[in-house]
C-alpha positions in Angstrom: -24.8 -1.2 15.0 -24.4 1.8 17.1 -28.1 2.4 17.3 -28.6 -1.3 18.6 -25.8 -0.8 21.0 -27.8 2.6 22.1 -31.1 1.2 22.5 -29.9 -2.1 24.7 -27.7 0.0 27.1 -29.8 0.4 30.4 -30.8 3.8 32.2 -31.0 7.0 30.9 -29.0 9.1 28.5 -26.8 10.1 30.6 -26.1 6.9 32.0 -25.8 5.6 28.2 -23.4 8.1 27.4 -21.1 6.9 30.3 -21.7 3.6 29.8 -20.8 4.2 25.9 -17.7 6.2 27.1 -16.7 3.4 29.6 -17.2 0.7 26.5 -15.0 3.1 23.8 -12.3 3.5 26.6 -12.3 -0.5 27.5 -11.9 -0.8 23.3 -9.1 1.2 22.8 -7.3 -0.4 26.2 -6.9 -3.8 24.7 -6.4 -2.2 21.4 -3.1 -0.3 23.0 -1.7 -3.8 25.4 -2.8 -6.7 23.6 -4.1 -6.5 19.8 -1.3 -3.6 18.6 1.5 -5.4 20.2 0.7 -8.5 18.9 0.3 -7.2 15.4 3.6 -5.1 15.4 5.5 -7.5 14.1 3.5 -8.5 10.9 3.4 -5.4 9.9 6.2 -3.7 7.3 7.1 -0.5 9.0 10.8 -1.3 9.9 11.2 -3.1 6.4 13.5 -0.4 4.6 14.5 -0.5 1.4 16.6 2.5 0.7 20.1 2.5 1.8 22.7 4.7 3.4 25.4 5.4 0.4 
């Protein structure tokens, strides 16, 4: 996948490399504000089953 991703960027490697880091930073943007927030919920990490005596 990340060769085909590679080899279909334009210019040269330089410009692929910023292009790639540009494309890794956009990822982990909507990762952060809209995917992880919207997940938080399902997900058992505030579900405590030990208690205080």
């Amino acid at each position: 996948m990340y060769g085909w991703i590679w080899r279909h960027l334009p210019g040269s490697v330089w410009v692929r490399a910023l292009i790639s880091l540009v494309l890794v930073l956009a990822v982990v943007y909507v990762l952060f504000q809209y995917i992880f927030p919207w997940a938080e919920p399902l997900l058992p990490f505030n579900d405590v089953t030990v208690d205080n005596q």
